[in-house]
C-alpha positions as CSV (number, residue, x, y, z in Angstrom):
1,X,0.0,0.0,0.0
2,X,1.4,3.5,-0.7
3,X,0.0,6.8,-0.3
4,X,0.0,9.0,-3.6
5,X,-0.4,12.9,-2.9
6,X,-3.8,14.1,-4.8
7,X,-2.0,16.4,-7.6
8,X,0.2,13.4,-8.2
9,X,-2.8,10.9,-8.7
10,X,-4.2,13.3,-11.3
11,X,-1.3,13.9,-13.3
12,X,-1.3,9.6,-13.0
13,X,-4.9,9.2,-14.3
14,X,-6.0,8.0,-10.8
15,X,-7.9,11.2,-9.7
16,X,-9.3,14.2,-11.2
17,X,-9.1,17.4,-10.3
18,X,-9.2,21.1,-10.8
19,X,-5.8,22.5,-10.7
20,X,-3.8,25.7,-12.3
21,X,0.0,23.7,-11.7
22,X,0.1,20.0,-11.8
23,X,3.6,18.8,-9.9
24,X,6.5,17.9,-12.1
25,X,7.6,15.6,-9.2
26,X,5.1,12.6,-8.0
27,X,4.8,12.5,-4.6
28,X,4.4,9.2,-2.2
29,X,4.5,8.5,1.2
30,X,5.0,5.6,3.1
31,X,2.1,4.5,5.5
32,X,1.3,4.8,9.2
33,X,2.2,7.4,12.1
34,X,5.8,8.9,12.9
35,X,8.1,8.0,15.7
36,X,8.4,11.2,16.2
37,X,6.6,14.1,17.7
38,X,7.4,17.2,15.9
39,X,4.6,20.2,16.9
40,X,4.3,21.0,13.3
41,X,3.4,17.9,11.4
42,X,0.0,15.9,10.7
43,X,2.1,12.5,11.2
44,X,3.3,13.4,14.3
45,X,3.0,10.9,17.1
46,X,0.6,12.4,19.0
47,X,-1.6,14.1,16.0
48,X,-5.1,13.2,15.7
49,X,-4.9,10.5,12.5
50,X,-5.1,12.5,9.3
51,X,-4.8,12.2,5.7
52,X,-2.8,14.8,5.3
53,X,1.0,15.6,5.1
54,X,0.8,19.7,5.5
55,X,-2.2,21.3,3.8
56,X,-2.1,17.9,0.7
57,X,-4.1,15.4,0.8
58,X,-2.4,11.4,0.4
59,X,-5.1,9.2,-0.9
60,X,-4.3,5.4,-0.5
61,X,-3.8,3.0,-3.2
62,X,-3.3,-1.0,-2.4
63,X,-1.6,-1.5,-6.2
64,X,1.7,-0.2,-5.8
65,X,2.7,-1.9,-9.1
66,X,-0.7,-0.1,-10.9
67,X,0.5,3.3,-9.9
68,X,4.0,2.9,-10.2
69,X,3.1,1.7,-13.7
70,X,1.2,4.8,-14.3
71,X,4.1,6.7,-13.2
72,X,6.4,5.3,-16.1
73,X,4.0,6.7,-19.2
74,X,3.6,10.1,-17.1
75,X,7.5,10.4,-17.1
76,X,7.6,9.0,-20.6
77,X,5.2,11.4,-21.6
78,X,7.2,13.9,-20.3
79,X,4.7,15.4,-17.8
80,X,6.6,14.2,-14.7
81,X,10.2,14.9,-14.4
82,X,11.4,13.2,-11.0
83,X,9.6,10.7,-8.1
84,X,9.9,11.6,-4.4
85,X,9.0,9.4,-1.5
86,X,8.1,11.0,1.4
87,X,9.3,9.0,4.6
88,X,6.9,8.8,7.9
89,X,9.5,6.9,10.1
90,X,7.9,4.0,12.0
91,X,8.9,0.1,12.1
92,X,7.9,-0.4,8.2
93,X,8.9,2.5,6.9
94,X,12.6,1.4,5.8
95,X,11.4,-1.7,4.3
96,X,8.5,0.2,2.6
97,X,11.3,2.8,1.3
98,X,13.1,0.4,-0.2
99,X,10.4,-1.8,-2.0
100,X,9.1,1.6,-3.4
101,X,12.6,2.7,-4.7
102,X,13.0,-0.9,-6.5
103,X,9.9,-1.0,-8.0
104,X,9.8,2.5,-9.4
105,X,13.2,1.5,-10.8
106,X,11.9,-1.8,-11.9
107,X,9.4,0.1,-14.3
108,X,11.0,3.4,-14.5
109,X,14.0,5.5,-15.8
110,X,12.5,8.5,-13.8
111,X,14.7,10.1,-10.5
112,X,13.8,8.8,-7.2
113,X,14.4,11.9,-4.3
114,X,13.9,10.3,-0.8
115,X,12.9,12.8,2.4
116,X,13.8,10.7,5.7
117,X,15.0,12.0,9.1
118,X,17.9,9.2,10.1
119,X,21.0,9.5,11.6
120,X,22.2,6.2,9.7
121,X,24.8,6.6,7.2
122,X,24.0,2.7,6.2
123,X,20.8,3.5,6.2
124,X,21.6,6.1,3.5
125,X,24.1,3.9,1.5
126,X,20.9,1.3,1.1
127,X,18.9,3.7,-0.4
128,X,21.0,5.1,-3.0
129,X,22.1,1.1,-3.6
130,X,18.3,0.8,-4.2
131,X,18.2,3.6,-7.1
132,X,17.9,7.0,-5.5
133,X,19.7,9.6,-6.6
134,X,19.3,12.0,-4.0
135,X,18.1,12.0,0.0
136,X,16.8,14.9,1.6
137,X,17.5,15.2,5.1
138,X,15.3,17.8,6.7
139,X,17.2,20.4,9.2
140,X,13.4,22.1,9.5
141,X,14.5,24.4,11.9
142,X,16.7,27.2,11.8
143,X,16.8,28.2,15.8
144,X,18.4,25.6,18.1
145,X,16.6,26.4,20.8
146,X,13.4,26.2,18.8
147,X,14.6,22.8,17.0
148,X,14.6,20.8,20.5
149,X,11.7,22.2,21.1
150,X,9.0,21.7,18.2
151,X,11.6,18.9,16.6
152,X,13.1,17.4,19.4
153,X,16.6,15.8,19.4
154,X,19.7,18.0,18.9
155,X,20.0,20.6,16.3
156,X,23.6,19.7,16.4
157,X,23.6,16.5,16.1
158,X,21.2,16.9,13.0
159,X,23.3,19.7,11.5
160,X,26.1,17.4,12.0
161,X,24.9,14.2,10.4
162,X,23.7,16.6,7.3
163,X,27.3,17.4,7.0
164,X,28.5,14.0,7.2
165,X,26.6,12.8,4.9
166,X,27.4,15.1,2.1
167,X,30.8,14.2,2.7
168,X,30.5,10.9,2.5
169,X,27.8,11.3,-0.7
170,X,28.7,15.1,-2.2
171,X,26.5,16.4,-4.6
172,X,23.7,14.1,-3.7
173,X,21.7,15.3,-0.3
174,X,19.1,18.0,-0.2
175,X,17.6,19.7,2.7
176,X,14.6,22.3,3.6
177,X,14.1,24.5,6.4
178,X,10.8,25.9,7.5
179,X,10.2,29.2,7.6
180,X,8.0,31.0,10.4
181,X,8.9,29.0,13.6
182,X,10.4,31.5,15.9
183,X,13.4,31.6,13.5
184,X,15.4,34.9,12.8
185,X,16.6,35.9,8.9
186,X,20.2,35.8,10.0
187,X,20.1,32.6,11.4
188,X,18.4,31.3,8.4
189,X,20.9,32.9,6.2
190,X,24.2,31.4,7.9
191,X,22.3,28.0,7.8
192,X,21.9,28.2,4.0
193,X,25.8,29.5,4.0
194,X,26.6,26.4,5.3
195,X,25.2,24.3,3.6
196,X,26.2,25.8,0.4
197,X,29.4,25.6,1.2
198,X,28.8,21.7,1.7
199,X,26.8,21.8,-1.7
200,X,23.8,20.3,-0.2
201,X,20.3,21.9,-2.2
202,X,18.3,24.0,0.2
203,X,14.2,24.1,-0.1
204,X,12.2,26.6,1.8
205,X,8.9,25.7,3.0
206,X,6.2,28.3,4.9
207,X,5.3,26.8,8.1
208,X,1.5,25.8,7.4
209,X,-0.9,25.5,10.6
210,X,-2.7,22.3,10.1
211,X,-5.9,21.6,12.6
212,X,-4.7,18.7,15.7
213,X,-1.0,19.4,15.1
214,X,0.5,21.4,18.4
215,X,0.7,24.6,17.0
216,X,-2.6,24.7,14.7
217,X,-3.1,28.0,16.1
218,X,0.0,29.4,14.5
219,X,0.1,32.3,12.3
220,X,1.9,31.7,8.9
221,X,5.5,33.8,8.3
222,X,4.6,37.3,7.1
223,X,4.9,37.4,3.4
224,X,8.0,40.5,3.0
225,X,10.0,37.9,5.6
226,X,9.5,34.9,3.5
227,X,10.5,36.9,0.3
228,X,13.8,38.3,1.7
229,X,14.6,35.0,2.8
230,X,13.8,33.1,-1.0
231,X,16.2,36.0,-2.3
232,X,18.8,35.4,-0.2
233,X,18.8,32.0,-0.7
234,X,18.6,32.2,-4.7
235,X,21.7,35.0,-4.4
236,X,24.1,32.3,-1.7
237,X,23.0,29.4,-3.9
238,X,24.0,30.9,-7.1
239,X,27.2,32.5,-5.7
240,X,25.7,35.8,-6.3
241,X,26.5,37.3,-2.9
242,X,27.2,36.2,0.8
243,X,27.4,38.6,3.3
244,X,24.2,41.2,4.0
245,X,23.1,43.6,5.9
246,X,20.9,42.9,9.2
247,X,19.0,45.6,11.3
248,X,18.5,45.0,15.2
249,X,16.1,42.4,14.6
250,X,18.6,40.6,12.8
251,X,16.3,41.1,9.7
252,X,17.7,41.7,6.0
253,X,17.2,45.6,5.7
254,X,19.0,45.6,1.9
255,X,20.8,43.6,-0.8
256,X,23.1,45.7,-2.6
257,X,22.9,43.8,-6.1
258,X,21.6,45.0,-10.0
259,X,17.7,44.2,-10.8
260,X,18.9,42.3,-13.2
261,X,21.5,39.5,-11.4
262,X,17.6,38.1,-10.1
263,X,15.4,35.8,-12.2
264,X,11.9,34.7,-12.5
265,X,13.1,31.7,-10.7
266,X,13.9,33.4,-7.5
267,X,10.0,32.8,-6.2
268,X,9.6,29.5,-7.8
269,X,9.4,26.5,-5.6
270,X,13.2,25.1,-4.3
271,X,14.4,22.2,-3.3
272,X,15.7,18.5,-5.5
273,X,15.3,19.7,-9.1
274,X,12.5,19.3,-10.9
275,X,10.4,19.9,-7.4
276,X,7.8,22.5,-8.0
277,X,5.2,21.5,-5.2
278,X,2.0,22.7,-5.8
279,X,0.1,24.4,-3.3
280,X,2.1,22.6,-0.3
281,X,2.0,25.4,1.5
282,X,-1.1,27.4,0.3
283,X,-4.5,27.8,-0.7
284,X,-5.5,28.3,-4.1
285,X,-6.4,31.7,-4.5
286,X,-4.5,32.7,-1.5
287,X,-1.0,33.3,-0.4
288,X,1.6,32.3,-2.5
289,X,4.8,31.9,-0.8
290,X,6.2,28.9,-3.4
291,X,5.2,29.5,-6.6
292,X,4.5,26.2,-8.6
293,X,5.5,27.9,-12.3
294,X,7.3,31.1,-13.8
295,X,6.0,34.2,-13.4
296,X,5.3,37.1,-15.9
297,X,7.6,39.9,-15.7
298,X,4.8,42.5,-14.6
299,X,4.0,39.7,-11.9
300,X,7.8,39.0,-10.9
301,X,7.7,42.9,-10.1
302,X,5.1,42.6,-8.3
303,X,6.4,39.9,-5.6
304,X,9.8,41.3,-5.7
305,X,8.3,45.0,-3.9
306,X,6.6,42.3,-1.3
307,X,10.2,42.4,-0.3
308,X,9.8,45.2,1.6
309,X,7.0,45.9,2.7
């Protein structure tokens, strides 16, 4: 059994619905709760059961082979560029991991992303061995103090094993941080320095309050913060500039660089490539902090003067 997010099944043919962006990625995620408890997540240990992994919607499907099937023409057809498998760690969830990985593979050309909190450098070796081609490995939060908190377990420890790994694997681990937990722009800023600097791929997610998770009552980050933080990122990551200025609040007051050294692709979803993640974070017709496709000029303008606001 395998859980297929609900863009993904109707890009696959095994749901339809109304949608503006369909995901270039398919999304699945393995069955069950979490080990773990973190405040923010539907899967969390003590969250009320839920269908849901943020604001998405997972229907089940018992045919793994059907769907994985499907996947093959959707990538042959050029309408799906890359397969992620979103981990909920529990006692199957290795086990389902892998089975997932060789079956895709066993059907597909496509690349297989992998999101899974470990601290298991086998663990890691198994899946590439399986037919990944890259592992995310979430830091989520910027703040330590905040990390043990809402995350639990040591941001150092996590920070460290991120490290290791892309060492021991360069050029082939991802990771995404969450933005709107408590976290300032500077710390955010020399997190995404870092791991630059150890060529991991950094995604940025807007924290999403989600009803029975701990903090459901949460506002979402405010829009000019989220957007000074996707520029950063786009200007570190492309080797564009490092160093920036920080008022009192340790918040980004101005970054020194021509209009034209950014891109439409500065507001566009980040993370493994290929990831555009539709609507993760938002509601149609809403705020858009990721957006799923390229932007007009006249719109680009637009969200770039959110900025500063």
């Amino acid at each position: 059994m395998i859980h297929v997010s609900i863009g993904t099944a109707n890009v696959l043919g095994l749901k339809q619905i109304k949608t503006d962006a369909n995901p270039t990625t398919a999304y699945f995620m393995t069955p069950g709760k979490c080990f773990f408890d973190c405040a923010y997540c539907s899967r969390a240990k003590e969250s009320p059961d839920s269908d849901r992994l943020s604001r998405v919607i997972w229907p089940k499907w018992e045919n793994e082979d059907f769907v994985f099937k499907n996947l093959e023409r959707a990538f042959k057809e050029k309408k799906l560029k890359r397969a992620c498998i979103q981990v909920v760690n529990n006692e199957n969830s290795f086990d389902d991991t892998i089975r997932y990985i060789k079956k895709i593979k066993r059907y597909s050309s496509i690349p297989v992303s992998v999101s899974i909190r470990t601290k298991n450098l086998e663990f890691l070796k198994k899946l590439f061995d399986a037919g990944a081609d890259r592992i995310d490995l979430a830091i989520d939060i910027a703040d330590e103090k905040l990390h043990e908190e809402y995350r639990s377990g040591s941001f150092k420890d996590t920070l460290d094993f991120i490290e290791l790994a892309a060492k021991t694997f360069p050029g082939r681990i991802s990771t995404h941080i969450i933005i709107g937990l408590g976290e300032s722009e500077k710390q955010v800023v020399e997190l995404i320095k870092k791991f630059h600097d150890l060529k991991v791929t950094v995604g940025l997610f807007a924290f999403t309050p989600i009803k029975g998770t701990k903090l459901a009552d949460r506002e979402q980050p405010l829009l000019s913060k989220y957007r000074r933080i996707q520029i950063a990122r786009y200007l570190i990551m492309n080797d564009i500039k490092e160093d920036f200025e920080f008022n009192s609040k340790d918040e980004i007051t101005r970054f020194d660089i021509p209009r034209e050294k950014l891109k439409n692709s500065v507001f566009q979803t980040t993370g493994c490539p290929d990831c555009n993640r539709p609507y993760y974070n938002e509601t149609p017709g809403g705020t858009i902090y990721n957006y799923p496709f390229p932007l007009s000029e006249e719109k680009f303008e637009s969200v770039l003067n959110e900025a500063m606001k």
